[in-house]
C-alpha positions as CSV (number, residue, x, y, z in Angstrom):
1,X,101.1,98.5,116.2
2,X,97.9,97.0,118.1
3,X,96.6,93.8,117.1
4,X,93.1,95.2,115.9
5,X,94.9,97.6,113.7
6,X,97.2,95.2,112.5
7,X,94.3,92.6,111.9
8,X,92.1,95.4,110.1
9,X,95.1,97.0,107.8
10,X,96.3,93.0,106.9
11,X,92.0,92.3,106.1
12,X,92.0,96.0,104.0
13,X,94.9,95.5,102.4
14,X,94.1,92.0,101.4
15,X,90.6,93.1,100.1
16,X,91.9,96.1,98.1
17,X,94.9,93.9,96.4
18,X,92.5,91.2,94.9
19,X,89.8,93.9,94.0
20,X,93.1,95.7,92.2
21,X,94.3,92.6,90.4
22,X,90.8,90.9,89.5
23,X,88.8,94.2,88.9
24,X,90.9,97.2,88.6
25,X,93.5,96.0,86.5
26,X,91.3,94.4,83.6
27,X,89.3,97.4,83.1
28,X,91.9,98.7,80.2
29,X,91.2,101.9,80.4
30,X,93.6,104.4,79.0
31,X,97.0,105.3,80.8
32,X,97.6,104.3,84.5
33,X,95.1,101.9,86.6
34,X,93.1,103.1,89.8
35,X,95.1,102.2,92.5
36,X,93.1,101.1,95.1
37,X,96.1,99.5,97.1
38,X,97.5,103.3,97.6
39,X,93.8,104.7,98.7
40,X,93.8,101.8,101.2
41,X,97.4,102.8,102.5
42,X,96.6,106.3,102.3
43,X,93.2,105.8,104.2
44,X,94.9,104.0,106.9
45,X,97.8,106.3,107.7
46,X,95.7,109.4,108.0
47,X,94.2,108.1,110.9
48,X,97.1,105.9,112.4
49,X,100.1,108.6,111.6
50,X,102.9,108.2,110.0
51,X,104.6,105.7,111.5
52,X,102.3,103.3,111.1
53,X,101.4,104.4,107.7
54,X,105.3,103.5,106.7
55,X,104.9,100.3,108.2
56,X,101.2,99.7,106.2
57,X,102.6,100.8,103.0
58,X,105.9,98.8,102.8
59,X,103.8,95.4,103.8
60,X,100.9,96.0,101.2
61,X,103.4,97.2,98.7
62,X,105.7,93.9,98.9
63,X,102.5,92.3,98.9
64,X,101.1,93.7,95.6
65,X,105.2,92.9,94.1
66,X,105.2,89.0,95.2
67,X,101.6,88.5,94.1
68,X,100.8,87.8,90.4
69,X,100.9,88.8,87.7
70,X,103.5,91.0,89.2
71,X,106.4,91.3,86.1
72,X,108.7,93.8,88.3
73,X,111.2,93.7,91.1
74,X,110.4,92.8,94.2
75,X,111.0,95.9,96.9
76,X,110.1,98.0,93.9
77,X,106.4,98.8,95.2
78,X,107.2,98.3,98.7
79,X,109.5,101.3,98.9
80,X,107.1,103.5,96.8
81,X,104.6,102.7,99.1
82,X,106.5,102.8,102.4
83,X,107.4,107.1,101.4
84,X,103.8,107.8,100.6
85,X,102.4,105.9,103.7
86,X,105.0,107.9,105.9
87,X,104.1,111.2,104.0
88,X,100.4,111.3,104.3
89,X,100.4,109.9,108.1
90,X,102.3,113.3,108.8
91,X,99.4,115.4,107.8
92,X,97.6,113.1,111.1
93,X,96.8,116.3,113.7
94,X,99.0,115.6,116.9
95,X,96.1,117.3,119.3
96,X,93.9,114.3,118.3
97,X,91.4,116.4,116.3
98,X,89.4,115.0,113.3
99,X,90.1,116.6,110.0
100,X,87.3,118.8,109.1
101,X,87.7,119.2,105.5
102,X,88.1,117.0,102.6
103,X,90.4,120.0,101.1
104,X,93.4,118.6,102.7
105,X,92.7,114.5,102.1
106,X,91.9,115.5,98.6
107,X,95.2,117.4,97.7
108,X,97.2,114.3,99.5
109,X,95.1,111.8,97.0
110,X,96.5,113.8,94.1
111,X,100.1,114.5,95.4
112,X,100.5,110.4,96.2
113,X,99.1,109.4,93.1
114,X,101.3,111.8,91.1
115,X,104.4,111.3,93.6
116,X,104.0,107.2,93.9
117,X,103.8,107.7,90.0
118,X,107.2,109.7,89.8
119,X,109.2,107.6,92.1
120,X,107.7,103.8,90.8
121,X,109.7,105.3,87.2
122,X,112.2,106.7,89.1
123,X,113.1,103.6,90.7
124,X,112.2,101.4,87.6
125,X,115.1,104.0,85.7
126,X,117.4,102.9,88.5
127,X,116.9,99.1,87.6
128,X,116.8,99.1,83.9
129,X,112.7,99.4,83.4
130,X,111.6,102.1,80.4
131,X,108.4,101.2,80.2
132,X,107.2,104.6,81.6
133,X,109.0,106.2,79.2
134,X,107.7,104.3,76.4
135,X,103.7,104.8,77.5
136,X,104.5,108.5,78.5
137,X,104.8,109.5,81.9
138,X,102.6,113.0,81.2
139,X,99.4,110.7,80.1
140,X,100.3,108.7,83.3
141,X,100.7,111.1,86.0
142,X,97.1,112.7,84.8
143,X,95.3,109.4,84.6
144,X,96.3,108.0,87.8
145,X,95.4,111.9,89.5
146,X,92.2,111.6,87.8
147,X,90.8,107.7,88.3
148,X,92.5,108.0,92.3
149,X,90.5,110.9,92.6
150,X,87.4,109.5,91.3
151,X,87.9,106.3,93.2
152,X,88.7,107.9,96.7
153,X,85.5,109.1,98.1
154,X,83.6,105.8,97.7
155,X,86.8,104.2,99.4
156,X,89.1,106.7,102.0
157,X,86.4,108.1,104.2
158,X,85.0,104.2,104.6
159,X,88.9,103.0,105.3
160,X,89.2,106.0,108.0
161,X,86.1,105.2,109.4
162,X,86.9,101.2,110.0
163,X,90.5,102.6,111.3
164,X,88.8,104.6,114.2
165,X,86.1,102.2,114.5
166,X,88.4,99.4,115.0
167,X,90.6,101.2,117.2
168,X,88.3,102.3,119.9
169,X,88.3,106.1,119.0
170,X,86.6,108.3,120.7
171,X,86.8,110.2,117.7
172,X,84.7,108.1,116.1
173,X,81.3,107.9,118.7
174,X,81.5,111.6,118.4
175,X,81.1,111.3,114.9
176,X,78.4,108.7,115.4
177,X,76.6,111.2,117.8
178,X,76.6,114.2,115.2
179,X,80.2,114.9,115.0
180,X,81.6,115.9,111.4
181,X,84.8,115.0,110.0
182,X,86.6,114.6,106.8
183,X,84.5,111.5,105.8
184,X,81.6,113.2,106.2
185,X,82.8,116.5,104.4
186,X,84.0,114.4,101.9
187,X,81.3,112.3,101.0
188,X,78.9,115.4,100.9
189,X,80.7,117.9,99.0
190,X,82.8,115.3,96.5
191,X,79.5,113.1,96.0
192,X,76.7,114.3,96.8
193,X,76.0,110.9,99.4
194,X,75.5,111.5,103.1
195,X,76.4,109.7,106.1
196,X,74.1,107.9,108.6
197,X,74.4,110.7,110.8
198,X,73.6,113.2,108.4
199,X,70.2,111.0,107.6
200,X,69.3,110.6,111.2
201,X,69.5,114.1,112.1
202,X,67.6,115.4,108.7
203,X,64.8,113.0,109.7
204,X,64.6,113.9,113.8
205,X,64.3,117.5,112.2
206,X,61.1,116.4,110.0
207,X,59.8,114.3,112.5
208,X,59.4,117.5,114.9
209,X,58.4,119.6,112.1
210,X,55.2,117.2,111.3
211,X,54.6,117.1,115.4
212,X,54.4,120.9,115.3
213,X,52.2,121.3,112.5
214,X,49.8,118.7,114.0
215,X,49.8,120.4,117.3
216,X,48.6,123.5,115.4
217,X,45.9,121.7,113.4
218,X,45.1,120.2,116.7
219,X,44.4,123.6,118.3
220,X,42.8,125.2,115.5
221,X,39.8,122.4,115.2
222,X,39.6,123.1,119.2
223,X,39.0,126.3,118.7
């Protein structure tokens, strides 16, 4: 991995893991907890493949099982992490094309949040932890679909933008000069905000429309 990527995913991962712990995790609401530690993995390994995604997903997932108040085995997260940041970097296009729709991101948000969900029991089974079983897994697999969902617009397209960014894209200027992408598609169709580009070009467009109309008052009064 490059040194800006690795410096970036170390600062993301860092950010989202004391947001998770300090925030997240005392909001008590009812089944699972937004996990913004898998959007940030997830995020990243869209844009850097899956490769790197593996190697993002095993370091903030040992991170998250060392740091407090961590009360399971350590690896336990890692691994869960390391299979999700492998799987969603293979959705990556190998042609170097942007994804255009926030269909696809959106459908790998759900399937990680119910697959890291499925394979953090599974693996707690394997060492002796019930404690899924005793909350319900059914109630925990919809809440954790539901609040990742709801959490991922404000926070994937932001993460995949930083990636390119930070990684010299080209990708990325074409974005900046009008380009669209799944950040973009995202952001407009899931929430109803819009990027800078979106703003800049919606206001060139009024600006000429009130230079028009002026030039047409203008020629009526010569008249």
């Amino acid at each position: 991995m490059r040194v800006n990527r690795m410096l970036l995913s170390t600062t993301l991962v860092v950010v989202a893991l004391v947001i998770q712990v300090t925030v997240l995790a005392r909001l008590q609401l009812p089944g699972a907890v937004p996990d913004l530690m898998l959007l940030t993995v997830l995020g990243l390994a869209m844009v850097y493949g899956h490769v790197a995604g593996a190697l993002i997903g095993f370091g903030a997932g040992l991170l998250a099982d060392i740091a407090p108040p961590a009360d399971h085995a350590a690896g336990r997260y890692a691994l869960v992490l390391c299979v999700i940041g492998y799987l969603a970097g293979l959705i990556k296009p190998d042609n170097g094309q942007q994804l255009r729709s926030a269909t696809g991101p959106m459908a790998v948000v759900v399937g990680a949040a119910v697959g890291s969900t499925l394979l953090y029991a599974g693996v707690g089974a394997l060492v002796g932890d019930t404690a899924a079983r005793h909350v319900g897994l059914g109630g925990l697999l919809f809440t954790a679909a539901v609040y990742d969902l709801i959490l991922a617009p404000f926070t994937v397209p932001l993460i995949m933008w930083l990636a390119r960014r930070s990684d010299n894209d080209p990708l990325a200027e074409n974005q900046n000069s009008g380009g669209t992408d799944v950040a973009s598609g995202w952001l407009s169709s899931g929430t109803g905000l819009r990027i800078g580009a979106q703003r800049s070009g919606l206001r060139i467009k009024a600006a000429r429309t009130r230079a028009a109309r002026a030039g047409r008052i203008k020629g009526v009064k010569r008249l």
